[in-house]
N, C-alpha and C positions, 0 to 999 in steps of 0.2 A: 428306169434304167437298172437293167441287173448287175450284182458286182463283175459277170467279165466281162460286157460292156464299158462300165466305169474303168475297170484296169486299161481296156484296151485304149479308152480315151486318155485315160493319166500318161502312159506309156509314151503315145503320141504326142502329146503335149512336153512329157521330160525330152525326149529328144527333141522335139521343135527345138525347147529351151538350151539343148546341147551347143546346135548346128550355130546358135547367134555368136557375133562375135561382139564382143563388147567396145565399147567408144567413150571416151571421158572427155567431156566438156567442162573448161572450169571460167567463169565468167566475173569479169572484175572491173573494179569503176569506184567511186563515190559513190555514198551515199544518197540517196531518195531516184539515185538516174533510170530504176527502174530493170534491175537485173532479177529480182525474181517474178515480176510479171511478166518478162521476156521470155521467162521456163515456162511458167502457168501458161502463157499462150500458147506458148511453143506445145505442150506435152497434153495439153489438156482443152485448148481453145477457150481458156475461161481468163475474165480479167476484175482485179477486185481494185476498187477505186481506192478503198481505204487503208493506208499506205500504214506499216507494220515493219519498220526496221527487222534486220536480218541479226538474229544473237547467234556469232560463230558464221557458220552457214547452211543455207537450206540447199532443198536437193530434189532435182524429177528426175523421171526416165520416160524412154519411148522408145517402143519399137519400131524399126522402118526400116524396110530392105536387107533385112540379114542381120541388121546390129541391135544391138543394144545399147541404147545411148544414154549414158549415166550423165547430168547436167549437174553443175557443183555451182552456185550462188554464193562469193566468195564475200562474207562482209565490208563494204568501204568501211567500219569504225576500224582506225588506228590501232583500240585496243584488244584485237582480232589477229593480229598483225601475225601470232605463233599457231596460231589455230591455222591461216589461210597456206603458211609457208607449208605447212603436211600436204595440203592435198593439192599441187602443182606439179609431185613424181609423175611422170606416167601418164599427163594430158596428152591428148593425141590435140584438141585444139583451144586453145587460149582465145576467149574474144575479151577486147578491150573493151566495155560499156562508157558513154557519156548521155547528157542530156542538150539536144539540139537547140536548145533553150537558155544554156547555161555555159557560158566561155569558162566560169572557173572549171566546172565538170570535164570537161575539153583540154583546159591546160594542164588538169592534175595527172590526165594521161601519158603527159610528155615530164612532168617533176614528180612523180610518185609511180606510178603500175608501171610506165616502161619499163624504169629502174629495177624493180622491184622483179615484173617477171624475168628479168636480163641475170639475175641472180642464181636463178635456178635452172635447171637441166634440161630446158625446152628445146632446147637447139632441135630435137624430131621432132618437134612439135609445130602447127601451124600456127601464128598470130593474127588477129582478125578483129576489127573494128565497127561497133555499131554503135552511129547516134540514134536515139530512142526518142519518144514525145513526139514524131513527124507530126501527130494527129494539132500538134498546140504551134504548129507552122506559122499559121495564121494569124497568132498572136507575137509577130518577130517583135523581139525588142533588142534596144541597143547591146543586148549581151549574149544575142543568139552567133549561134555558130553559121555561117556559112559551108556551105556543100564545099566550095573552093578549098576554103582553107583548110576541112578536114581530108580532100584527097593529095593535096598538097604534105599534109601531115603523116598520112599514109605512104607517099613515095616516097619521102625520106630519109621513113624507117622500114625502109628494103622493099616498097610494093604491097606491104599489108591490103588485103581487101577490105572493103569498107561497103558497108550498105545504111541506108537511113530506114528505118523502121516506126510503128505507134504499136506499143503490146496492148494499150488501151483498148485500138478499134482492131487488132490483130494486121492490120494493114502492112504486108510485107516481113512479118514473120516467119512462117511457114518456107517461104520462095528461099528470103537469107540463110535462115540456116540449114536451108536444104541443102544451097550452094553450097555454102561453107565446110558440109560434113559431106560432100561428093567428090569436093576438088582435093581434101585431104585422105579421104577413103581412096581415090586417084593415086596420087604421090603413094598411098601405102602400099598399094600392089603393085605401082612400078619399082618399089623400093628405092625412090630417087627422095634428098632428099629436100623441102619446100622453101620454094625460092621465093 
């Protein structure tokens, strides 16, 4: 490839990169429920077994249909807590993470993150709910969450979408947050705002 080849392809690639419109996702839960393997699936189709706490927060992107989708992996530790409150400006959508496995995971979303994103400026922002681990179903035990009770939990607080997912097997990752980032890409160009 000659250099005016090379420019012409740079050229075309800056403007590709122009035309995208940017999207932020900021994803929050407890600890181990499995929110940056929900990115790594999501952005990359990869899943890594060996579980690696979040210091602050990590972060993917992907590109899909116009946007650029910036994903924020917001740490469940407590001691995070000033770190997570910066990057909730400007979310276009909030998803609540739990573990289908785990009632505490589940109840801290209704005693800690509702609260907490209720604090901040989301109001144009969508909220969105994913139980994670679908793949460890199989293994129900007395402290699994129920589908019922989580869309119960969901119409409570205003109709939240909710979907069950495994980032493990990828099994319904892809689909959820395709919805998720279509139905509020929707609401943005109608300029209505999500109900």
């Amino acid at each position: 490839m000659d250099e005016k080849e090379f420019k012409t392809m740079f050229d075309k690639c800056n403007q590709e990169a122009k035309n995208l419109h940017w999207f932020k996702i900021v994803f929050v839960g407890d600890c181990y429920v499995g929110k940056t393997s929900i990115i790594k699936s999501f952005c990359k189709a990869q899943f890594n077994p060996k579980y690696t706490p979040t210091v602050g927060v990590d972060y993917g992107f992907k590109v899909m249909d116009g946007l650029r989708i910036h994903m924020w992996d917001l740490s469940g530790n407590p001691y995070f807590k000033d770190t997570r409150n910066e990057l909730y400006e400007n979310c276009d959508l909030c998803i609540m993470v739990y573990d289908v496995n785990s009632r505490k995971s589940f109840e801290s979303l209704d005693s800690y993150w509702w609260p907490e994103i209720q604090k901040y400026d989301i109001a144009d922002s969508m909220v969105a709910c994913i139980g994670n681990k679908r793949d460890s179903e199989a293994k129900q035990t007395p402290d699994a969450v129920t589908l019922s009770d989580a869309e119960i939990w969901c119409l409570k607080k205003g109709s939240i979408r909710h979907q069950i997912i495994s980032a493990a097997t990828g099994d319904h990752v892809q689909m959820a947050l395709s919805e998720f980032i279509k139905l509020r890409v929707n609401k943005i160009n109608k300029k209505l705002p999500f109900v």
